[in-house]
C-alpha positions as CSV (number, residue, x, y, z in Angstrom):
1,X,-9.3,17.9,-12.0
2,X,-5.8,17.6,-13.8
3,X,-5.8,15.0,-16.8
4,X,-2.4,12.8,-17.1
5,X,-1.2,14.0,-14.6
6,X,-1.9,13.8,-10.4
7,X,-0.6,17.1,-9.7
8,X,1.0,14.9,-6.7
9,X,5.5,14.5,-6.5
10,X,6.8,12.7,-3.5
11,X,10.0,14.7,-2.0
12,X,11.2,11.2,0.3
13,X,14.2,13.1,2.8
14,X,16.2,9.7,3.7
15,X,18.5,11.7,6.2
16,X,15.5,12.8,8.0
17,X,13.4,10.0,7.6
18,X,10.6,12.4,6.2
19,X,8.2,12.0,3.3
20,X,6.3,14.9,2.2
21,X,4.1,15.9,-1.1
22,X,4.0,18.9,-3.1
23,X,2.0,20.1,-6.1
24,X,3.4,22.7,-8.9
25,X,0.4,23.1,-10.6
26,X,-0.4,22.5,-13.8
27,X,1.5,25.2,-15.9
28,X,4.8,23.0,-14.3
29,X,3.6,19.7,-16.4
30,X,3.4,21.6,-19.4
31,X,6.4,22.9,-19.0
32,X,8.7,19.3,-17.9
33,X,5.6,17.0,-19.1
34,X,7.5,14.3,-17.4
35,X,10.1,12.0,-17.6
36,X,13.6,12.9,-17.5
37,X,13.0,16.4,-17.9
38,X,11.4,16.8,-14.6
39,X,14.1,14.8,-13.3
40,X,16.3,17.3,-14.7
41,X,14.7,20.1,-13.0
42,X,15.0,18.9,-9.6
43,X,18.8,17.9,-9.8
44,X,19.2,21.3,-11.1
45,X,17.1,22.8,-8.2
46,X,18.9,20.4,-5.5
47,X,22.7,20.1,-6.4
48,X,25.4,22.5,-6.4
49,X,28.6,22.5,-8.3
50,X,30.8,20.5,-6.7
51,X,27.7,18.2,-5.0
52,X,29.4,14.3,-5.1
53,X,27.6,11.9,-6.9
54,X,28.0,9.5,-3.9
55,X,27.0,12.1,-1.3
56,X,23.9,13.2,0.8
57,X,23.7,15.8,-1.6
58,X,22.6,14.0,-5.0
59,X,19.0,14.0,-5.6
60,X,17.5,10.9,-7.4
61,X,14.4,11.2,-9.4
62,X,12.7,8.4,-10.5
63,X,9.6,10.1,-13.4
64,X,7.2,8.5,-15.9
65,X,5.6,10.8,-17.9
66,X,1.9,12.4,-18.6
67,X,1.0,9.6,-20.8
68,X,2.3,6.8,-18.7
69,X,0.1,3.9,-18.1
70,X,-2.4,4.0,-20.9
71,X,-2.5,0.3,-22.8
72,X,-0.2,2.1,-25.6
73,X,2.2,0.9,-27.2
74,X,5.5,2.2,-26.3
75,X,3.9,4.2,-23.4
76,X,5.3,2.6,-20.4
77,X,8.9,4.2,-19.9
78,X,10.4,6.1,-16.5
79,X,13.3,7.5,-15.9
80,X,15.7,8.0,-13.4
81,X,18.0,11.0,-13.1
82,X,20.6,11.9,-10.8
83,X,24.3,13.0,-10.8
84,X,26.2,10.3,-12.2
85,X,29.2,8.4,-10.6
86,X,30.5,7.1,-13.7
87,X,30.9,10.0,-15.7
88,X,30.7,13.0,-12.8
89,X,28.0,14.9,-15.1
90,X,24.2,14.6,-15.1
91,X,22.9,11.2,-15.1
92,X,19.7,9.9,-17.0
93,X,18.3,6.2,-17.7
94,X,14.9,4.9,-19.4
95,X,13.2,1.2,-18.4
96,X,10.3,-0.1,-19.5
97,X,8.0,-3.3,-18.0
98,X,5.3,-1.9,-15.4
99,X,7.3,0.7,-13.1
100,X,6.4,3.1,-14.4
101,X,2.4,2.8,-15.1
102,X,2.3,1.4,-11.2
103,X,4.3,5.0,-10.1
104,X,1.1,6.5,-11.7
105,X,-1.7,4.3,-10.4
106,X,-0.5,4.9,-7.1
107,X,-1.3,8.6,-7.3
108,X,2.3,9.9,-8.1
109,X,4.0,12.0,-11.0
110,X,7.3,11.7,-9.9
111,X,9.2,10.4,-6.6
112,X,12.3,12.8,-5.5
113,X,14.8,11.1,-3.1
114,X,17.3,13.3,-0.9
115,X,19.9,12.2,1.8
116,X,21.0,9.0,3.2
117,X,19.2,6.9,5.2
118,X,21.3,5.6,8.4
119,X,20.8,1.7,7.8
120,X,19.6,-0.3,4.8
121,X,16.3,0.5,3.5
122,X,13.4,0.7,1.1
123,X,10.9,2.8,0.0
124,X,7.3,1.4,0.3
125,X,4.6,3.1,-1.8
126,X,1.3,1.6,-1.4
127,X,-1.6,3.4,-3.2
128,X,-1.9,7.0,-1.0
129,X,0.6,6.1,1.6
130,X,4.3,6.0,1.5
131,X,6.9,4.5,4.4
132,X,10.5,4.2,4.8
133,X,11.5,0.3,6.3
134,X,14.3,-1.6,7.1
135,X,16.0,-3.6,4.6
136,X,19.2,-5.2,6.3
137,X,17.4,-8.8,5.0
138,X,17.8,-8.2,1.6
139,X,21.6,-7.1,2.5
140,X,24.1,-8.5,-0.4
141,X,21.3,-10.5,-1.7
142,X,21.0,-10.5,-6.1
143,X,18.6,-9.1,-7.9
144,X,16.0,-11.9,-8.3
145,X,16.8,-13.1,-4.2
146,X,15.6,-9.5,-2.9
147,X,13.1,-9.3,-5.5
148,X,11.6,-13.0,-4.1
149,X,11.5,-11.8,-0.9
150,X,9.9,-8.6,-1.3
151,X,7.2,-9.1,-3.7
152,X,6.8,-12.7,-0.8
153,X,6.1,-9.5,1.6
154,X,3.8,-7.4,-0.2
155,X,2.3,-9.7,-3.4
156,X,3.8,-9.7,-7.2
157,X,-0.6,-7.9,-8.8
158,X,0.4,-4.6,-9.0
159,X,3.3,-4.7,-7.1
160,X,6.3,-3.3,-9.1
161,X,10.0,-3.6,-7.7
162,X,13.1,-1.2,-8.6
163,X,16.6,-1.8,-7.2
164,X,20.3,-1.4,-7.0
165,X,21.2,-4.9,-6.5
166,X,24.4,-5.7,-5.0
167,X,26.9,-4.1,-7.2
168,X,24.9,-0.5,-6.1
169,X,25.1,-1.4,-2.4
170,X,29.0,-2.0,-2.9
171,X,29.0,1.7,-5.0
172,X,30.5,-0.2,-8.0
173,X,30.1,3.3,-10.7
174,X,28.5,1.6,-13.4
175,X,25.9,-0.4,-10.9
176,X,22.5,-0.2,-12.8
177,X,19.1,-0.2,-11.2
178,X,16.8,-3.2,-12.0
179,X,12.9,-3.1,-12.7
180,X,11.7,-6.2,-11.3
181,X,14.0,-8.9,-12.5
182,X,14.6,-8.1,-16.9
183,X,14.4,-4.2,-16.8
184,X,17.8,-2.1,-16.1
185,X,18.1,1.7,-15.6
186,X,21.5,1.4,-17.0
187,X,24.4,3.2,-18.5
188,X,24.6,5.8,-15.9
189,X,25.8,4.2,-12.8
190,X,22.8,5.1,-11.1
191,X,22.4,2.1,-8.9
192,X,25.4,2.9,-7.0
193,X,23.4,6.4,-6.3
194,X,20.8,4.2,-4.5
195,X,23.4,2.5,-2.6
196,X,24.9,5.4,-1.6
197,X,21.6,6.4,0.3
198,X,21.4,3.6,1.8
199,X,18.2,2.6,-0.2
200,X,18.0,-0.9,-1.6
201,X,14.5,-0.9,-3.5
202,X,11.6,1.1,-4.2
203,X,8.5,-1.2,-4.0
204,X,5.5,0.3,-5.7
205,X,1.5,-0.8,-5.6
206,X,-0.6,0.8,-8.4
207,X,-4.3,-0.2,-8.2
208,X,-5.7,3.5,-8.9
209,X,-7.1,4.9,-12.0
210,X,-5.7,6.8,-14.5
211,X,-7.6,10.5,-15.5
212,X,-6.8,10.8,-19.0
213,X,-8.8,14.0,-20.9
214,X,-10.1,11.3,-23.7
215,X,-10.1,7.9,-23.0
216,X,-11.4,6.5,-25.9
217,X,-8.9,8.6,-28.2
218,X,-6.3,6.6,-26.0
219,X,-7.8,3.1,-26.8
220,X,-7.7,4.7,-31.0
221,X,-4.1,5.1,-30.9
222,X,-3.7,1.7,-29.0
223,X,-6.0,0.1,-32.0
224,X,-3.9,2.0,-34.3
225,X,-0.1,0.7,-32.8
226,X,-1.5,-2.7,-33.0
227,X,-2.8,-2.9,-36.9
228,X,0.5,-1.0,-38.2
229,X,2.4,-4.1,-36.3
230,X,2.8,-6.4,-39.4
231,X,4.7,-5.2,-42.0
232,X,6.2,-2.3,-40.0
233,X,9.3,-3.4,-40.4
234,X,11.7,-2.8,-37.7
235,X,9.0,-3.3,-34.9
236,X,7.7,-6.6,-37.1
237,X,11.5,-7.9,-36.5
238,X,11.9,-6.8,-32.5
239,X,8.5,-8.9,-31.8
240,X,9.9,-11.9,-33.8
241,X,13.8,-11.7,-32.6
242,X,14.0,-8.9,-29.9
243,X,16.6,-6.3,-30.1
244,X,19.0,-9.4,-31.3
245,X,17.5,-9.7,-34.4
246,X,19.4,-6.6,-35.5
247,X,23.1,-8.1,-35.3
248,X,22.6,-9.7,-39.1
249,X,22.2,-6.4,-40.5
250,X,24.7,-4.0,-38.4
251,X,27.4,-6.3,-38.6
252,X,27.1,-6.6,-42.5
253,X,27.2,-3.0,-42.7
254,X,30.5,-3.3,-40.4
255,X,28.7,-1.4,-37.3
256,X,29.5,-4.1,-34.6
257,X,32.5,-3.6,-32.3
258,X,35.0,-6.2,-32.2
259,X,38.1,-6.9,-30.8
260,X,38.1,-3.6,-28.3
261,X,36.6,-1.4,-31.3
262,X,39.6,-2.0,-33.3
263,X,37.0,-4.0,-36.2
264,X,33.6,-3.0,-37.0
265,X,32.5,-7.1,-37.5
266,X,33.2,-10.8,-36.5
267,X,33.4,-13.6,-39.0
268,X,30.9,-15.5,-36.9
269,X,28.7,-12.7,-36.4
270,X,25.7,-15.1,-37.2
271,X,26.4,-16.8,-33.9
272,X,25.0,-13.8,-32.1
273,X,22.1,-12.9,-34.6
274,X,19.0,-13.6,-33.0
275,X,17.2,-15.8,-35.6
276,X,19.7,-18.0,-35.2
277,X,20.0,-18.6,-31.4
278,X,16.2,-18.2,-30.9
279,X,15.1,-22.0,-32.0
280,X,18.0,-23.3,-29.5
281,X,17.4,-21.6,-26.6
282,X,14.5,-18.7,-26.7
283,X,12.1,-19.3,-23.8
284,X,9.1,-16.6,-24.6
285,X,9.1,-13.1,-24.5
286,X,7.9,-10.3,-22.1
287,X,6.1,-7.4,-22.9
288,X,6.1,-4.3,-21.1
289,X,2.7,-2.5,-19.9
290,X,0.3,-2.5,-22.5
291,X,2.8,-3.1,-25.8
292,X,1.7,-5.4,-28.5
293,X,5.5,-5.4,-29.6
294,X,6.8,-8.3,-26.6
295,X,10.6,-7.2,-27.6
296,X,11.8,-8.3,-24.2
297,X,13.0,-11.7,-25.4
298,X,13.8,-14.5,-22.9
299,X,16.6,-16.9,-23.0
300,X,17.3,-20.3,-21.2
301,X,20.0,-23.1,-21.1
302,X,21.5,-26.2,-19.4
303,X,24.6,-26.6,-21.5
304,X,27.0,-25.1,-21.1
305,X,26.0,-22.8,-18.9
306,X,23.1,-23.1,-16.5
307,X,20.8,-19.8,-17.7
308,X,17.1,-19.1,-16.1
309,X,15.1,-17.4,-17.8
310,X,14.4,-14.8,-15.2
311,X,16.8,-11.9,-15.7
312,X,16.0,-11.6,-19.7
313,X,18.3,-12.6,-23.0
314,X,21.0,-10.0,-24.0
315,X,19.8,-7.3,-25.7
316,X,22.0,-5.9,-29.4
317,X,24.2,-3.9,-27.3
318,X,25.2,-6.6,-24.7
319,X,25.8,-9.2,-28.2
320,X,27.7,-6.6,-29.3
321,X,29.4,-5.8,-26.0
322,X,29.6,-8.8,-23.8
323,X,30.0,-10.7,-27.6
324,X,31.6,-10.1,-30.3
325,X,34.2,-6.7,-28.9
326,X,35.3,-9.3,-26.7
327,X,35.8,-12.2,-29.9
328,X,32.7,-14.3,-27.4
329,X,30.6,-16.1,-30.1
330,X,29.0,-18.2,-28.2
331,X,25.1,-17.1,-27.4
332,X,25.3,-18.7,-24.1
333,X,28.3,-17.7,-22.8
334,X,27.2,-14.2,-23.7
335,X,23.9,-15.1,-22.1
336,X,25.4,-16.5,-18.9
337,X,27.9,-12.8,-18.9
338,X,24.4,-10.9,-18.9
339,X,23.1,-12.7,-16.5
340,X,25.4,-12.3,-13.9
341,X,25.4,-8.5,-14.6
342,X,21.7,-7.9,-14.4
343,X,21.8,-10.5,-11.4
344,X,24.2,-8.4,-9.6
345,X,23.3,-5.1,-11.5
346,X,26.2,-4.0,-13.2
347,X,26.0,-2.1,-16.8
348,X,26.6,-5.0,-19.8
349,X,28.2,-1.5,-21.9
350,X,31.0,-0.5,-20.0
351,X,31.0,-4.1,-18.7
352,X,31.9,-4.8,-21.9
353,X,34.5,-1.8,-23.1
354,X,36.6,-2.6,-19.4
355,X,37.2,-5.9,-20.3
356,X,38.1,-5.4,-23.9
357,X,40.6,-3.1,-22.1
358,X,41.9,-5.6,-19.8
359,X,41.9,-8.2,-22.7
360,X,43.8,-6.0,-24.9
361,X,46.2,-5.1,-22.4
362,X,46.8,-8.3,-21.6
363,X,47.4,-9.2,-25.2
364,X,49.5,-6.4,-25.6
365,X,51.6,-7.5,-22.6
366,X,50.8,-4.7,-20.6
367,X,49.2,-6.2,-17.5
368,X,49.5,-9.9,-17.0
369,X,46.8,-12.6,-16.1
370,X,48.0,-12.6,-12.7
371,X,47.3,-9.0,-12.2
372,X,43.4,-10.2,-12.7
373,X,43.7,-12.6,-10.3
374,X,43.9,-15.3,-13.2
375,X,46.0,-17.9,-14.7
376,X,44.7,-17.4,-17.8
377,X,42.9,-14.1,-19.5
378,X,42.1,-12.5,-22.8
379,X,40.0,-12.4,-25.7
380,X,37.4,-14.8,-26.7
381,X,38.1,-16.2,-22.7
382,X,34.2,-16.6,-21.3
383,X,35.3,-17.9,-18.2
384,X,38.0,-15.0,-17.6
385,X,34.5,-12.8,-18.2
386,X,32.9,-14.3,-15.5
387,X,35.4,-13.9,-13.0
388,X,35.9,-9.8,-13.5
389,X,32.2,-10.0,-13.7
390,X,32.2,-11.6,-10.2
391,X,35.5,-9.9,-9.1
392,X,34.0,-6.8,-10.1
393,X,30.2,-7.1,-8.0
394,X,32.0,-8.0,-5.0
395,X,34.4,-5.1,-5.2
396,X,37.4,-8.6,-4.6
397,X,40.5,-8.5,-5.3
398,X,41.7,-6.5,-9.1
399,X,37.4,-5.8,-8.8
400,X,37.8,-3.4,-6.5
401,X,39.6,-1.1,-9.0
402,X,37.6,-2.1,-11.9
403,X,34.5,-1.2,-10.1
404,X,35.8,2.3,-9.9
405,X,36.0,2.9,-13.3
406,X,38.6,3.5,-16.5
407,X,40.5,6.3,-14.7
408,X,41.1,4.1,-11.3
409,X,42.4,1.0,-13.9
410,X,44.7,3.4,-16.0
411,X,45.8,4.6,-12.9
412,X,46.9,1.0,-11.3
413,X,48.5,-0.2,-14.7
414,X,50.3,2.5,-16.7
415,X,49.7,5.7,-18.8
416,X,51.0,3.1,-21.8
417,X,47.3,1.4,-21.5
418,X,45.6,4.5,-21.6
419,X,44.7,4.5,-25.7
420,X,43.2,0.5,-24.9
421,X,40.5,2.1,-23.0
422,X,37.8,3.1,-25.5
423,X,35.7,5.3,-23.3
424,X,34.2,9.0,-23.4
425,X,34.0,10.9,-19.9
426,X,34.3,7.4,-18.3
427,X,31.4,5.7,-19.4
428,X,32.4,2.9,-22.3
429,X,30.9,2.9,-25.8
430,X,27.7,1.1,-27.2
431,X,28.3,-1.4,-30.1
432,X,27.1,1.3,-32.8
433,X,30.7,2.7,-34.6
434,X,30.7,6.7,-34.7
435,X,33.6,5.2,-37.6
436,X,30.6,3.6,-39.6
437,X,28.1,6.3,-38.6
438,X,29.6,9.8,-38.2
439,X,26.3,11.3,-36.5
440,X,26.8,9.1,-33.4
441,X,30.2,10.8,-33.4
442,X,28.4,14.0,-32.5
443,X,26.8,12.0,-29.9
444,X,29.3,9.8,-28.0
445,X,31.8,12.8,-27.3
446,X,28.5,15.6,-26.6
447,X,25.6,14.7,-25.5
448,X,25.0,15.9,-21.7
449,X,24.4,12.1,-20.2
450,X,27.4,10.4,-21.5
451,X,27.9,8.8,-25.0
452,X,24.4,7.4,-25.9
453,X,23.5,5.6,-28.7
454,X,19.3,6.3,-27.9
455,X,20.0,10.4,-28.0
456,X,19.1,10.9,-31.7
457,X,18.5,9.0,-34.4
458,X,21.3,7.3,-36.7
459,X,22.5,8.2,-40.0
460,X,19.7,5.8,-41.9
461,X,17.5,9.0,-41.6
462,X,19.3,11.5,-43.6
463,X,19.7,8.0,-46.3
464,X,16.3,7.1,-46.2
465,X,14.9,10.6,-47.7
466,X,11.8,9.3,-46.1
467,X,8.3,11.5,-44.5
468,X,10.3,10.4,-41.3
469,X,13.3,12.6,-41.8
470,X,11.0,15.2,-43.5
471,X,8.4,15.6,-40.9
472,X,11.4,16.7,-38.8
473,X,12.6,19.3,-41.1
474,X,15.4,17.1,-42.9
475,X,15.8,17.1,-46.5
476,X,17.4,16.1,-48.7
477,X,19.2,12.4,-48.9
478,X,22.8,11.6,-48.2
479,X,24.9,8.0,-48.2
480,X,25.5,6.9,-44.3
481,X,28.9,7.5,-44.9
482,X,28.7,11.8,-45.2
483,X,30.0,14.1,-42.8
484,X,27.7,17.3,-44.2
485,X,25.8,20.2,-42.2
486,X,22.9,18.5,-43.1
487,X,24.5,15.7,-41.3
488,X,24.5,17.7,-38.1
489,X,21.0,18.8,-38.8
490,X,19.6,15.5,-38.8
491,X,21.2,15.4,-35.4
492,X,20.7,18.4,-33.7
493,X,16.5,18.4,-35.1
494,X,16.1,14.3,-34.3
495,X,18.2,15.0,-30.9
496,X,15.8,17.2,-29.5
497,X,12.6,14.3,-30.6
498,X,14.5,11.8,-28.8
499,X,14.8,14.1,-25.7
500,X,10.7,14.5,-26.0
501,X,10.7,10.8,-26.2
502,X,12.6,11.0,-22.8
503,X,10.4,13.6,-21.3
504,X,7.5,11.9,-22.3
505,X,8.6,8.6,-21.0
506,X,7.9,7.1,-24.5
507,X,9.8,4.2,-26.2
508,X,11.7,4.6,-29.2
509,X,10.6,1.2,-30.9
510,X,7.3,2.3,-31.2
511,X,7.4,6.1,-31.0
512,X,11.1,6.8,-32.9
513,X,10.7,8.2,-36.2
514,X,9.6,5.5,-39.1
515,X,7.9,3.0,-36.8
516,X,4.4,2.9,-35.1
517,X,3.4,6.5,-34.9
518,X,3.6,9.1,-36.3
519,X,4.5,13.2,-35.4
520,X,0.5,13.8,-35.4
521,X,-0.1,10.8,-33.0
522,X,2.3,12.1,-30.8
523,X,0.9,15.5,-30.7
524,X,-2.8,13.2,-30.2
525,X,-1.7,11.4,-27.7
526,X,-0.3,14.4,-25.6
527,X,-4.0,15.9,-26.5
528,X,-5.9,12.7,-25.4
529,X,-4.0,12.7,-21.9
530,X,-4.2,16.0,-20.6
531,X,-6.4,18.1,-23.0
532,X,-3.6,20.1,-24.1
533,X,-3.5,21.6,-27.5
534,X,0.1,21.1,-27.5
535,X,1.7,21.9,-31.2
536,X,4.9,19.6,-32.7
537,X,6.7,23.1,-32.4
538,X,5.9,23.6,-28.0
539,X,6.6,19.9,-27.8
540,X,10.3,19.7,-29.3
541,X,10.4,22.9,-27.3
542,X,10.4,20.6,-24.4
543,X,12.5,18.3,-25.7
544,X,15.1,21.0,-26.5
545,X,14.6,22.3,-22.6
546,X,15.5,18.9,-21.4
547,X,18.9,19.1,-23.3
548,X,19.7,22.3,-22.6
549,X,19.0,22.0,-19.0
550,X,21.2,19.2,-18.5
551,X,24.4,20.6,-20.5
552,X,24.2,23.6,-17.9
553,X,24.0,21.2,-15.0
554,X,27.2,20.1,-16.5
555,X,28.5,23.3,-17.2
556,X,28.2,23.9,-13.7
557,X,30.4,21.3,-13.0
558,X,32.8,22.6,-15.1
559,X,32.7,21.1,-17.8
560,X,33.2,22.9,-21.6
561,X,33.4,21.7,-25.2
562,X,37.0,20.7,-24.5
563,X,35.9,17.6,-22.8
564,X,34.0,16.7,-25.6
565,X,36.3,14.3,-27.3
566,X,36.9,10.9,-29.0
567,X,39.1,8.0,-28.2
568,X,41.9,7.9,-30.1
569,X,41.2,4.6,-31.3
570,X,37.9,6.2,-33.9
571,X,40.8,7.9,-35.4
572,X,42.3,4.4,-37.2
573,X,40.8,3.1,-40.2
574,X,39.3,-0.3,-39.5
575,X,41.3,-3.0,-40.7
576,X,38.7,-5.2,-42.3
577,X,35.3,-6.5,-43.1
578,X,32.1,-4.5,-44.4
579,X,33.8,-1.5,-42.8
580,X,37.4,-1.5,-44.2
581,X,39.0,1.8,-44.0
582,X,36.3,3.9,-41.9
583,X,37.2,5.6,-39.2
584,X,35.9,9.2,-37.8
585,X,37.6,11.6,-40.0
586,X,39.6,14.2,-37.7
587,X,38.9,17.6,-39.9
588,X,35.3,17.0,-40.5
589,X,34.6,15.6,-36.9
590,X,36.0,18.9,-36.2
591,X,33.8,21.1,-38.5
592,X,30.6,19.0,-37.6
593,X,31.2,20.0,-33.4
594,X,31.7,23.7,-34.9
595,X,28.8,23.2,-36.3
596,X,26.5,21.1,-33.7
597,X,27.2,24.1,-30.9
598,X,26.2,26.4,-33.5
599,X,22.8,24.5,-34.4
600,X,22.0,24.0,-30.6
601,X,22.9,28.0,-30.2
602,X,25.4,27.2,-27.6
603,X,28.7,29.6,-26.6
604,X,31.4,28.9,-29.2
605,X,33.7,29.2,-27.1
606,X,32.6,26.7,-24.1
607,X,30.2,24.7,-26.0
608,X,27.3,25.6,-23.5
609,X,24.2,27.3,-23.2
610,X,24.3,30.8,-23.1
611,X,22.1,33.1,-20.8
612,X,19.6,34.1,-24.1
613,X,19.1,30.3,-24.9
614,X,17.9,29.6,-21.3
615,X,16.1,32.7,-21.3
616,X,14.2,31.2,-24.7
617,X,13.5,27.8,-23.4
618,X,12.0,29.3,-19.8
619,X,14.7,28.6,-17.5
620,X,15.2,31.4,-15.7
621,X,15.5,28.9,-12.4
622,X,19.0,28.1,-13.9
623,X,20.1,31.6,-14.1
């Protein structure tokens, strides 16, 4: 019998209306382990070059991982992977809360949707059985309406809900999916996947056990995550504030976009800072399977804007985002913003870079207020906010071009507001500044999902000099600020951990380098799920596969190291604040991409994998 994993993938044909299982064997989970990486592997194995994101043709994987759904710490993560609509390449998301231990209790490693169903539907998985229904009643509903009325049908114990919402049905290309009500599968546009087959929600039931090789090792590491808890730090501050408890620091280092990404901090920064919103109107916390860290932090408020305190508080990047790059200081207005997105599913990111374009533009005089369908519009506005948001999730009015993207907007008004949108491949910036933190430079313009901020570690690791640089081979210390090989090291060695993270379906907060665990845990908790002697060295292996596979998916797309490339804007020194004068260096941004291709030992020439590194990671399939 297999240990941490079934041995059990769910291939769900919507066109046919068929639901069938097969069974790779174990030597495949050793291999993919999980995650994002099997994910990977299937849209490799099911899409073609020129396969539409929006077409029969994608192939949606939704995968936990082998560990998924032990009371860990950090353990609870899935992914979903598909091709993206929003940036046309490979498309990958993470979400914690229970969807992903309740895809393993019910007996599956991984569920694999094809086609397009011919009405609305969902996807009903039910311990050992599996059945496409009808779903024209949950038709334009929100997030938390369909969830109501679903988990009204089949109970809320061990009932787990994913879904596009309504921005996915209306294919807006940034739609997210939503876990239950407070999780998102975002970034990626992958919601608008799901609407474009037709499929509204997944509804899972888990009440099976879990096989893992040694239990009670499992319940040691579980021990362990929860005595390390206080004074650990960073994972001490997300149980007290959540993600928002970050905004103090990062903005007094100048790493907080503002004003469009033109300044790296606002003066009333401390607005948005979690410690200080928290006593006003912080309702609780959720935790997600098993986690003793409860960083999911809630929010609620009457004044003056309603908020419930269903859909979760805004995590550092929507602050950031939906805050201060928009000059919105007020918690609840950024509160009610988030809201409405994960209400109707939408991205809070490139929510957040598209109207700092439209703001700007306006501002600029480029577009007027009218042209938004407004009297009024522009920065520090929370009620012009609103409205795109709105606009956008019912595809009305100016929202039906915003919901198609940067490109569709640039199109409608002018070439001249092309350097006002801040975006790479179409998918808009997190709050972290590749100005203030040169290795997330490396990131935003290569990594094969889209500019992501959770694809390596930052530049604190090279600073630090700490066991968690060193355990991943990086020595030596260097100020934030430096540009060096070493630099790219740091990035190309903690890329490929934070790619395991993703194939493992593990969560950074507790399994990213410094925090709970440690290297040796991770290689004891692989052991104590599946028996697997599984060394550091075969397990970055695997996170190094994941990369690799998806830049080739990309490369079969057509795309080459030439699309891997800034905004103009990263090129300006900021003006002011903590920041003053940074910006991303031309030359040595220049030297460190030379560099990076070289490290990942990737064609110079096109920036992809050659045929000898697929060879070396096992991928003859791609060949």
């Amino acid at each position: 019998m297999p240990h941490g994993f079934h041995d059990n993938i769910l291939i769900v044909d919507l066109s046919k209306g068929t639901i069938d299982a097969i069974h790779p064997g174990g030597d495949f989970y050793r291999i993919y382990l999980g995650g994002s990486a099997v994910g990977s592997y299937f849209v490799l194995k099911g899409t073609v070059a020129d396969t539409d994101s929006l077409s029969i043709r994608n192939v949606m994987v939704i995968a936990p991982g082998v560990a998924t759904g032990a009371g860990i710490s950090g353990v609870s993560r899935c992914c979903v992977t598909a091709l993206s609509p929003l940036t046309n390449m490979v498309g990958d998301s993470q979400a914690g809360g229970s969807i992903g231990p309740m895809i393993k209790r019910a007996g599956l490693d991984a569920i694999v949707v094809k086609g397009r169903a011919d009405r609305l539907s969902y996807l009903l998985v039910d311990g050992g059985r599996a059945t496409i229904n009808d779903a024209s009643h949950l038709a334009g509903k929100t997030v938390t309406e369909a969830y109501d009325i679903l988990t009204a049908e089949h109970g809320v114990k061990n009932t787990s809900v994913m879904q596009c919402g309504p921005a996915g049905e209306r294919l807006v290309r940034f739609a997210n999916i939503m876990a239950d009500t407070s999780d998102a599968f975002g970034r990626a546009g992958l919601g608008a996947v799901m609407g474009s087959k037709n499929l509204r929600a997944v509804v899972v039931k888990g009440t099976g056990e879990l096989n893992f090789a040694n239990p009670e090792g499992m319940k040691e590491l579980a021990r362990i995550g929860a005595k390390r808890l206080p004074g650990s730090g960073f994972p001490e501050t997300l149980k007290k504030y959540g993600t928002p408890g970050a905004v103090k620091f990062q903005a007094e280092a100048g790493n907080f976009a503002t004003h469009n990404y033109s300044r790296g901090w606002h003066p009333d920064y401390l607005r948005l800072d979690g410690s200080t919103y928290e006593p006003n109107i912080g309702a609780g916390q959720v935790s997600c399977f098993g986690c003793v860290v409860g960083c999911r932090k809630k929010v609620a408020a009457e004044s003056p804007h309603r908020i419930t305190d269903r859909l979760g508080g805004p995590e550092f990047e929507t602050l950031g985002m939906l805050g201060s790059n928009l000059d919105i200081t007020d918690p609840v207005s950024v509160a009610r913003a988030n809201e409405l997105c994960n209400n109707y599913g939408m991205d809070t990111i490139t929510m957040g870079s598209i109207a700092g374009y439209l703001f700007e533009c306006v501002e600029r005089g480029l577009i007027k207020p009218n042209d938004l369908g407004m009297e009024n519009a522009g920065f520090g506005d929370a009620e012009a906010l609103f409205r795109i948001i709105e606009a956008t999730a019912r595809r009305d009015g100016i929202g039906d071009t915003i919901a198609e993207g940067f490109e569709a907007m640039i199109e409608k008004f002018g070439e001249q507001t092309r350097t006002f949108a801040v975006h790479v491949k179409g998918a808009g910036l997190a709050v972290h500044m590749p100005q203030v933190k040169p290795s997330q430079a490396i990131m935003y313009a290569a990594c094969p999902i889209g500019p992501d901020h959770m694809s390596s570690e930052h530049d604190w690791l090279l600073a630090s000099a700490s066991e968690a640089g060193r355990g991943l081979g990086i020595l030596g210390q260097e100020d934030n600020p430096s540009t060096s090989t070493n630099k790219v090291r740091m990035t190309v060695y903690s890329q490929f951990y934070y790619s395991l993270l993703d194939t493992l379906s593990l969560c950074m907060f507790c399994w990213g380098p410094g925090n709970l665990f440690t290297y040796r845990e991770l290689e004891d908790l692989v052991n104590c799920a599946t028996g697997w002697q599984m060394t550091f060295w075969e397990l970055m292996k695997a996170g190094e596969r994941r990369i690799n596979m998806m830049r080739h998916i990309n490369a079969r797309r057509g795309y080459t190291r030439l699309h891997d490339v800034l905004p103009e804007r990263l090129y300006n020194p900021l003006p002011d604040g903590p920041s003053q004068g940074r910006c991303v260096n031309r030359a040595s941004f220049t030297r460190m991409m030379e560099e990076y291709y070289a490290f990942m030992g990737w064609d110079p020439q096109t920036g992809n994998p050659t045929a000898g590194k697929l060879l070396e990671l096992g991928l003859e399939c791609a060949l």
